[in-house]
C-alpha positions as CSV (number, residue, x, y, z in Angstrom):
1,X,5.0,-9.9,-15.2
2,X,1.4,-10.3,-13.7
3,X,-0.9,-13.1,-14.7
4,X,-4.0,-12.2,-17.2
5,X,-6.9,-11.1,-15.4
6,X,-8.4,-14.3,-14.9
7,X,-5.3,-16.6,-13.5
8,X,-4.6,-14.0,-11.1
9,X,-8.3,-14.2,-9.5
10,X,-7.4,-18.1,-9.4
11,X,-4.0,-17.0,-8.0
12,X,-5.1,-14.7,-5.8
13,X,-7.6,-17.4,-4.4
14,X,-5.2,-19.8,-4.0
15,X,-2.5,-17.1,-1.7
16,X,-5.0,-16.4,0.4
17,X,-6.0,-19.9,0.8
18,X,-2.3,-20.7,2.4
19,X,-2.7,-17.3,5.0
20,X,-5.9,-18.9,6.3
21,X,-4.5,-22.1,6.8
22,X,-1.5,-21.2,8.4
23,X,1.0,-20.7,5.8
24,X,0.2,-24.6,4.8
25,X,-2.8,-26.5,3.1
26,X,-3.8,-29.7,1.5
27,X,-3.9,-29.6,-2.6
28,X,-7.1,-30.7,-2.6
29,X,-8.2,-27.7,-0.3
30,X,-6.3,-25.6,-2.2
31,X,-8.1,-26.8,-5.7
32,X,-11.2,-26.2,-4.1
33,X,-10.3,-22.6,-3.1
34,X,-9.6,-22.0,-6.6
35,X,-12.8,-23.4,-8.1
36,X,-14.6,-21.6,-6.0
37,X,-13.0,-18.4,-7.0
38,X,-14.7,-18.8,-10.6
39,X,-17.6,-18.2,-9.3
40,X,-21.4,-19.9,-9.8
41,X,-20.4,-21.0,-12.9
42,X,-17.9,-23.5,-12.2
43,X,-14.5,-23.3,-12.1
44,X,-12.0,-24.5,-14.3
45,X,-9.3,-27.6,-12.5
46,X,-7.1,-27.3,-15.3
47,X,-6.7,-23.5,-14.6
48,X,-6.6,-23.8,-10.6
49,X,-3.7,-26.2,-11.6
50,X,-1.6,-24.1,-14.0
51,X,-2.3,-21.4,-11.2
52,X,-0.6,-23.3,-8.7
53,X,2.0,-24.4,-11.0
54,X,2.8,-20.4,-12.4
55,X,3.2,-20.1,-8.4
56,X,5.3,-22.4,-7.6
57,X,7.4,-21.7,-10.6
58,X,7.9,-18.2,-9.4
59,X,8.2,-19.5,-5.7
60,X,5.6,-17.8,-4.0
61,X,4.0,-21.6,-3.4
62,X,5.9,-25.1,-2.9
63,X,4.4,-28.3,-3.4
64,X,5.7,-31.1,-1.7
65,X,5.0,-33.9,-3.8
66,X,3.1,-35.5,-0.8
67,X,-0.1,-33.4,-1.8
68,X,0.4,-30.5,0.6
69,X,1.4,-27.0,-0.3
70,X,3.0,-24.5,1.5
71,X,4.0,-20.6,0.9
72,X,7.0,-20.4,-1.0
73,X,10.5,-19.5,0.2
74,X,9.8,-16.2,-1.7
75,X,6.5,-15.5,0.0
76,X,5.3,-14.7,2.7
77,X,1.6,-15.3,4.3
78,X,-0.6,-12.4,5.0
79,X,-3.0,-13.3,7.7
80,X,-5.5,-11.3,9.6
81,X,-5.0,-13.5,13.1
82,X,-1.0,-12.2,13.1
83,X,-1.4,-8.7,12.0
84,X,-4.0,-8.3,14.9
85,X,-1.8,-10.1,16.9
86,X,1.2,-7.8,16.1
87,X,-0.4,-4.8,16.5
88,X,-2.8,-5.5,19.6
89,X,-1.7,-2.6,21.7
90,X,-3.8,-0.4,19.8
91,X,-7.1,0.5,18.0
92,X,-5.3,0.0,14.7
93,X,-5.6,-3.4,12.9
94,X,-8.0,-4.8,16.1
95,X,-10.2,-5.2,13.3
96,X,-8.6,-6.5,10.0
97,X,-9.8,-8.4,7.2
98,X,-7.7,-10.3,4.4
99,X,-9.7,-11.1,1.2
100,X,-8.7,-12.9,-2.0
101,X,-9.8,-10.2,-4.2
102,X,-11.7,-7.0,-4.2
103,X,-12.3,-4.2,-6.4
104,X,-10.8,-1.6,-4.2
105,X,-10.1,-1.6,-0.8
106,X,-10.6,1.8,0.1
107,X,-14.1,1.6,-1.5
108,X,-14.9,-1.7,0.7
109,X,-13.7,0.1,3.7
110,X,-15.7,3.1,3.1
111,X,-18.7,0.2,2.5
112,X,-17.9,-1.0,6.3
113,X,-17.8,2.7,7.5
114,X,-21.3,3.3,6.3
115,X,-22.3,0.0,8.4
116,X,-20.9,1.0,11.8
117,X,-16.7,0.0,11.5
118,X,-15.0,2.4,13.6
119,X,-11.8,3.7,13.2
120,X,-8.6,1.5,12.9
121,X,-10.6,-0.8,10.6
122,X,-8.2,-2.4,8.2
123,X,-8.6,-4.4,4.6
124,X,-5.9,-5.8,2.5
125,X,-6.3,-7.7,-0.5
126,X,-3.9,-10.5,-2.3
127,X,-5.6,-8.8,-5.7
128,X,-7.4,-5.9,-6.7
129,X,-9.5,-5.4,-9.8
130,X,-10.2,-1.6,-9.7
131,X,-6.7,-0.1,-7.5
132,X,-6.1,2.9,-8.1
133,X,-3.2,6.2,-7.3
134,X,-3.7,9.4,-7.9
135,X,-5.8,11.1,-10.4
136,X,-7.3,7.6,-10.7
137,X,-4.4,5.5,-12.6
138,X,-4.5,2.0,-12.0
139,X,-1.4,-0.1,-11.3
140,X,-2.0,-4.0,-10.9
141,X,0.6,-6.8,-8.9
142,X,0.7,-10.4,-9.1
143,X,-0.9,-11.8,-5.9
144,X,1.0,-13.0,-3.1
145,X,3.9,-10.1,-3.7
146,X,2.9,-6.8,-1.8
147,X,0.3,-6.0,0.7
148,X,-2.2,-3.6,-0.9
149,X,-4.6,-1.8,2.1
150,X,-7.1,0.6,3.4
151,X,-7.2,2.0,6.6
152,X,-10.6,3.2,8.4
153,X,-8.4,6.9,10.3
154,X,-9.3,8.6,13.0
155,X,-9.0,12.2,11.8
156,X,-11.8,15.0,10.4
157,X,-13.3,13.8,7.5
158,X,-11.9,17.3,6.0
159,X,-11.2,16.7,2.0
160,X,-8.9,19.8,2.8
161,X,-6.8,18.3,5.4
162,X,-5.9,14.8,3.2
163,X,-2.8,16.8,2.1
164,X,-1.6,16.7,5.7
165,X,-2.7,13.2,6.7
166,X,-1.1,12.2,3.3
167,X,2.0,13.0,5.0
168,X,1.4,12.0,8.1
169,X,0.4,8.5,6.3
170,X,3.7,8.7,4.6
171,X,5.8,9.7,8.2
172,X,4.4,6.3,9.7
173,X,5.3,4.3,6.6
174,X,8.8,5.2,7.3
175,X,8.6,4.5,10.2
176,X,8.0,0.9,9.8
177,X,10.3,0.6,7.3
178,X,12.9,1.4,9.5
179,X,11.6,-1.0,11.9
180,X,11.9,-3.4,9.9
181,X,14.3,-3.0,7.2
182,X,16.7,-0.7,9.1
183,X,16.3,1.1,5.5
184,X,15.5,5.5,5.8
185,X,12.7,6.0,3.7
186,X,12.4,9.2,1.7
187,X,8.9,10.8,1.2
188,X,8.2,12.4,-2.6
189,X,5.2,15.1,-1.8
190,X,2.6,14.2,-2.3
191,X,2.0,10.4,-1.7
192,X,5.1,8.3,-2.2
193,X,7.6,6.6,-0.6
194,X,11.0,6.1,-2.0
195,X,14.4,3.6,-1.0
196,X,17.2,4.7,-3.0
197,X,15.3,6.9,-5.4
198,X,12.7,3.7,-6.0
199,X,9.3,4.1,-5.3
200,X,8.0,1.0,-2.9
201,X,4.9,2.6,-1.6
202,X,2.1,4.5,-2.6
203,X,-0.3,6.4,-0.4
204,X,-4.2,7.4,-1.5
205,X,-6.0,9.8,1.2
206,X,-9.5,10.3,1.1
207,X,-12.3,11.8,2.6
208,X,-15.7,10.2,0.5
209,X,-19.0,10.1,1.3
210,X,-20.6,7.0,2.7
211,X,-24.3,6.0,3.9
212,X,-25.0,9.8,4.6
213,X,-21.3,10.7,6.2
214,X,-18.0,11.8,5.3
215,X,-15.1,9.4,6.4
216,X,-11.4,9.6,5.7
217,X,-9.5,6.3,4.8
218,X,-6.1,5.9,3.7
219,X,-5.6,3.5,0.8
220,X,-1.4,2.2,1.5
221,X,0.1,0.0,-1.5
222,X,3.7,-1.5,-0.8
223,X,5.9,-3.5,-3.1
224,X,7.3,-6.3,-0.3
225,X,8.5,-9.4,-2.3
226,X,8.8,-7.9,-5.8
227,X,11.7,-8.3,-8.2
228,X,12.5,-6.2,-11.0
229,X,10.9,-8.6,-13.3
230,X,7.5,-8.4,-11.6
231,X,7.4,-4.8,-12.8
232,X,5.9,-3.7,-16.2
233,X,8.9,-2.4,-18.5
234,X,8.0,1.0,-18.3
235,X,8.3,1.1,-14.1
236,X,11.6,-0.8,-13.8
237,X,13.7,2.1,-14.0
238,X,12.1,3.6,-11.0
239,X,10.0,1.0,-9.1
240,X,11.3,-1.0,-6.4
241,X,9.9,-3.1,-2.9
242,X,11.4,-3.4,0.3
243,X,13.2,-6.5,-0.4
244,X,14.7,-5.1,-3.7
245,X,16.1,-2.0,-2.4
246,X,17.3,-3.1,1.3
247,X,18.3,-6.8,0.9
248,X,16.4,-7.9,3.9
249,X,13.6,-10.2,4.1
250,X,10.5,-8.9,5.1
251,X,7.6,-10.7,6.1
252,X,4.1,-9.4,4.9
253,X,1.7,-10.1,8.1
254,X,4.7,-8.6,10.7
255,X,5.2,-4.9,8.1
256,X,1.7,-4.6,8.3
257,X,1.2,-4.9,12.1
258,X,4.6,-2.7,12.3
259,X,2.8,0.0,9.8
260,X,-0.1,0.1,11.5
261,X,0.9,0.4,15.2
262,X,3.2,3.9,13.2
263,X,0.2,5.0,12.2
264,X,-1.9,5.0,15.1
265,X,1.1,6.8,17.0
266,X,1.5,9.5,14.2
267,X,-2.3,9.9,14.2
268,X,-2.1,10.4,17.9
269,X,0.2,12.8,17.6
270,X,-1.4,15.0,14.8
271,X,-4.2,14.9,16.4
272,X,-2.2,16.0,20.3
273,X,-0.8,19.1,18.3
274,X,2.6,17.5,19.0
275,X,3.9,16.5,15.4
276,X,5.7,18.9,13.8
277,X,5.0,18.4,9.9
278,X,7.3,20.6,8.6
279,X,10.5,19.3,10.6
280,X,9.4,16.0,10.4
281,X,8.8,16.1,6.3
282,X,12.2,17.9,5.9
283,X,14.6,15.4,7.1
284,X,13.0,12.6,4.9
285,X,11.9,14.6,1.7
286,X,13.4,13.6,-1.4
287,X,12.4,16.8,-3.9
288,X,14.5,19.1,-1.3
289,X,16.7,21.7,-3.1
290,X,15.1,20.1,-6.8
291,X,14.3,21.7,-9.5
292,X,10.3,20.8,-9.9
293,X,7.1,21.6,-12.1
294,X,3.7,21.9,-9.7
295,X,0.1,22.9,-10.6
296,X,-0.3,26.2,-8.5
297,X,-3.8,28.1,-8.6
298,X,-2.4,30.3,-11.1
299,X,-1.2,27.3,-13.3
300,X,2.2,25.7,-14.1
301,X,4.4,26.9,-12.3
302,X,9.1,25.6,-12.2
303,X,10.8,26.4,-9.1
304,X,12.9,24.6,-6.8
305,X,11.2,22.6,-3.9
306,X,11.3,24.3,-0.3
307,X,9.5,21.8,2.1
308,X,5.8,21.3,3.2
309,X,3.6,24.0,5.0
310,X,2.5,23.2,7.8
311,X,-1.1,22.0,5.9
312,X,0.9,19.7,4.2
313,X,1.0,22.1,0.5
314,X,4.7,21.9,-1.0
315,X,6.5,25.1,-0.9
316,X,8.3,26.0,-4.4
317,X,10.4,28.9,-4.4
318,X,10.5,30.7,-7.6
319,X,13.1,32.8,-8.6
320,X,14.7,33.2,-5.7
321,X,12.1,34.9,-3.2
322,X,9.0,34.0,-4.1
323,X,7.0,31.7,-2.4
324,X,4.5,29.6,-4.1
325,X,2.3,26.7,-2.6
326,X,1.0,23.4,-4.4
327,X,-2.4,21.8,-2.7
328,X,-2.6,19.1,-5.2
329,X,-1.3,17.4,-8.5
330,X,1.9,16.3,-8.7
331,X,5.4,17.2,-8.5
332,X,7.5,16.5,-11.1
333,X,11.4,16.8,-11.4
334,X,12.7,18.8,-14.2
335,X,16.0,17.6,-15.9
336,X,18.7,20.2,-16.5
């Protein structure tokens, strides 16, 4: 389960501490990382140490009794230097940044948009205080365990076309996991990402308003390192990472570079006219054939799902012939 509040700000610190040194750090630089993390009013040794204690207990950190640390044989470091590195070809992740904490990172990316970033401009986060899915629910992870980011996109800022680039978002996800995992990824309209019926990632498009202009970012949250114990009760049935669900090891700062070189080329292609959504959709989309309940226009509406539009709006069939669309909401499966 995640730490309170507070001891995951210290852990947080603390991970993001090792990714800036390489993976590896003195103790002592690692306490003072964690002080520091308190803020002006002085931080707490006794916490920084049961911090790096919790961690190493659940093996995202390993002392070695010689006061150095290093990231644990369960971790993996997430460092701005290697995802650039990984994904240098392209515009995408040129310009990344890794903090310790942050309230949302699709709200501090809008905050760089406003200041002149340009498109391709990446955040992640070991923590975040304010994340948030659709319809604004919160979900929190324990730091150090998934890689929770924003991306600046290169698209209209067209609140009507984050449907679409939802998808598109979701297309390049796959993508890397199969890249890396070897795993085929199933996309659940609107914004998720299944492995074997689990949910690993979650996908938040948006087009806000920032310093006087409209920009569309794409908030990505994946589940890497977790095990079924790092989930709440209530998500165990149906949550999952990419370690859980494919059995292969998969190391934060490589996924990322992976993801976002997929995205720039999806991007690219959405943007040629070249990528057919539909065709695309279909051969990864979990609700195919499923009975489902959408919010249509004209209210609730039970039907079974019939693929994307080409907008990126679910097609529900509905009593054999007729055709209804869902823009937004959610779908959700009925049980016979």
């Amino acid at each position: 389960m995640p730490p309170d509040a507070a001891a995951a700000e210290t852990e947080a610190a603390l991970i993001h501490c090792l990714g800036e040194h390489g993976g590896a750090a003195s103790v002592a630089v690692l306490r003072a990382a964690g002080v520091a993390a308190a803020g002006e009013g002085g931080g707490d040794l006794a916490a920084v140490d049961r911090a790096l204690s919790a961690l190493g207990d659940a093996d995202l950190l390993q002392l070695d009794g010689t006061g150095h640390a290093r990231v644990g044989a369960r971790g993996s470091v997430l460092s701005a230097a290697r995802v650039r590195s990984g994904s240098a070809a392209g515009r995408y992740g040129h310009q990344v940044e890794v903090l310790a904490s942050v309230g949302s990172t699709n709200d501090a990316v809008l905050e760089r948009a406003a200041s002149g970033a340009e498109p391709g401009y990446v955040i992640c986060a070991e923590l975040q205080t304010e994340g948030r899915g659709r319809r604004g629910r919160r979900f929190d992870s324990r730091p150090g365990l998934g890689i929770w980011s924003t991306v600046l996109l290169d698209a209209p800022a067209d609140p009507e076309r984050a449907a679409r680039l939802s998808l598109v978002t979701g297309l390049a996800v796959a993508d890397a996991v199969a890249e890396r995992t070897g795993a085929a990824a199933q996309l659940k309209w609107p914004n998720d990402v299944l492995i074997d019926g689990r949910k690993v990632c979650g996908i938040l498009v948006e087009a806000r308003t920032a310093g006087g202009r409209m920009f569309p970012v794409a908030g990505i949250g994946t589940n890497v390192h977790h095990r079924m114990e790092d989930f709440p009760p209530d998500l165990r049935a149906r949550a999952g990472s990419l370690e859980s669900t494919t059995g292969v090891r998969v190391d934060r700062s490589e996924y990322l570079a992976t993801l976002l070189v997929a995205l720039e080329r999806r991007l690219a292609a959405e943007a040629a006219g070249t990528l057919d959504l539909a065709a695309e959709f279909g051969s990864r989309d979990a609700l195919a054939g499923r009975r489902v309940e959408v919010s249509t226009a004209d209210g609730p509406c039970t039907g079974t799902a019939d693929g994307v539009a080409p907008d990126g709006t679910l097609r529900v069939r509905v009593g054999g012939s007729r055709v209804v669309f869902a823009r937004s909401g959610e779908a959700t499966l009925v049980v016979r």
